[in-house]
C-alpha positions in Angstrom: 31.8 -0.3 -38.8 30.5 -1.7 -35.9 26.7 -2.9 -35.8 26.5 -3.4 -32.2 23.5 -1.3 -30.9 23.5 0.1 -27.2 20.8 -1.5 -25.2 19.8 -3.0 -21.9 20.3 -6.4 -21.8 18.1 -8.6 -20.4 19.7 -9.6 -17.0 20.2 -5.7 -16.7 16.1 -5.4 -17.0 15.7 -7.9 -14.8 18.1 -6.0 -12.0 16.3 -3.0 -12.2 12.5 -4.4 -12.3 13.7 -5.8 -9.2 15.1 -2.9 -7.7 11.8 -1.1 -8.4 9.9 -3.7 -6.7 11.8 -3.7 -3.5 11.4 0.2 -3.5 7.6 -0.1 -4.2 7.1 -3.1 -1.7 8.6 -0.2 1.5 7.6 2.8 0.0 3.8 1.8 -0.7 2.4 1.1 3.0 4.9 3.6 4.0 2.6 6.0 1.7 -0.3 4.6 2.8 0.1 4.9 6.4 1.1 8.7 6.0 -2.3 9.1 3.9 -4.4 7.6 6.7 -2.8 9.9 9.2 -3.2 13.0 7.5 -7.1 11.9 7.7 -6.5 11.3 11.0 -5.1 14.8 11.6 -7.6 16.7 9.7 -10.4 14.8 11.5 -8.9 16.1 14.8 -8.2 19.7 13.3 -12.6 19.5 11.9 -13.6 18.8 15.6 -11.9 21.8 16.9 -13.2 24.0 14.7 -16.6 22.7 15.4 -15.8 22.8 19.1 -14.4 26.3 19.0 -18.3 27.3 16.7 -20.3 25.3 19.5 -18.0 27.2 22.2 -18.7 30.8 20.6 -22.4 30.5 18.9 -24.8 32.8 20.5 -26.9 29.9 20.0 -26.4 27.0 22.2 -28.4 24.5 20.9 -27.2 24.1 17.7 -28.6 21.2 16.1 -26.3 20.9 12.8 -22.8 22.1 12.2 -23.0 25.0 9.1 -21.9 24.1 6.0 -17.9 23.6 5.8 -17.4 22.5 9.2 -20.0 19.8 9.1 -16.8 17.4 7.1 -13.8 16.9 7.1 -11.5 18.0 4.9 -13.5 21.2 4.5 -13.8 21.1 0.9 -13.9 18.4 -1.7 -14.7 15.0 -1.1 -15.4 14.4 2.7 -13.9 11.7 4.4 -15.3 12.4 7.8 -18.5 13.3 8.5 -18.9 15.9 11.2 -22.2 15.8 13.8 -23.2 17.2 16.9 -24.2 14.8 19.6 -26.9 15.6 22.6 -25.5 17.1 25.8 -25.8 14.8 29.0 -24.5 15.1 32.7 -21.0 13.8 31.3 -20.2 16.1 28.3 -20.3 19.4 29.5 -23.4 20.2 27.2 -22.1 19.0 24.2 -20.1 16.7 21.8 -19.0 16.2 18.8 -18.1 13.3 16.6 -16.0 12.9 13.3 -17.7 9.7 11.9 -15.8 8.0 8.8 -18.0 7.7 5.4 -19.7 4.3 5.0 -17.5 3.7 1.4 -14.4 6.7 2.5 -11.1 5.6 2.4 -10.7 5.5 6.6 -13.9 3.1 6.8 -11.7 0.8 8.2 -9.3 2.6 10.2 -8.5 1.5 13.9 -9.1 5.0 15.1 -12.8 4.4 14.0 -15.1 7.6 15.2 -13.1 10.6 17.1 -15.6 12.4 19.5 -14.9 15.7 21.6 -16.4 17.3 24.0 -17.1 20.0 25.9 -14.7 19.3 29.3 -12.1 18.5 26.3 -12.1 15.2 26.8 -11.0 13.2 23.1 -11.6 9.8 22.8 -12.2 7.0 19.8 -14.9 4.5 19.3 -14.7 2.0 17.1 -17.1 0.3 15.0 -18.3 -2.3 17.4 -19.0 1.3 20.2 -16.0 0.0 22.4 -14.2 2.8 23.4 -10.5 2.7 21.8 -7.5 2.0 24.2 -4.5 3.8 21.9 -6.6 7.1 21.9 -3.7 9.2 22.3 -2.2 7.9 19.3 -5.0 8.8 17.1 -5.0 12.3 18.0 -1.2 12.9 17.7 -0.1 15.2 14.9 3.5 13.9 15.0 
């Protein structure tokens, strides 16, 4: 009879803990980056929805954005808070800004706040109010 039992041994536990860390140590900030930029897109996608209400209410003054597109995502948990912003000479009568939430996972983010307005222009600010330089790369969906 043969007693031996079938097991991994302990260099071959070692090998694979560190394959697994090696996957998790690309994989993780990979992960995370592509989290933050979904944020990033649905922040963008929020604004024009807002954008598009402000552009087609019969009421052009519109204080606060209805419920649902006042955040963004939609529904759940908001990550971006949604608000319109008084017209001036510059914005075409209006703007809107996608602020992060204070303790929200994109409190942080480089992007910062997105604003739109009505000539279409998009720009960022970030939390210091300097305007961002890579705006363009904020508001790509690729």
């Amino acid at each position: 009879m043969n007693s031996k039992a079938d097991a991994f041994t302990l260099l071959e536990l070692v090998i694979a803990m560190a394959i697994a860390a090696v996957l998790a140590v690309f994989a993780v900030p990979s992960w995370h980056a592509q989290v933050a930029r979904s944020h990033r897109v649905d922040a963008a996608s929020a604004l024009y929805r807002a954008a598009q209400y402000l552009e087609t209410s019969a009421e052009k003054n519109v204080g606060a954005l209805p419920a649902g597109l006042d955040q963004a995502p939609a529904f759940g948990t908001p990550v971006y808070r949604l608000h319109v912003l008084s017209a001036d000479d510059t914005n075409g009568g209006y703007s809107v800004e996608a602020r992060p939430v204070e303790n929200g996972p994109m409190r942080e983010d480089a992007c910062g706040t997105f604003i739109i307005d009505a000539t279409g222009l998009r720009k960022n600010r970030s939390a210091g109010d300097s305007a961002m330089a890579n705006a363009n790369e904020c508001w790509s969906t690729r």
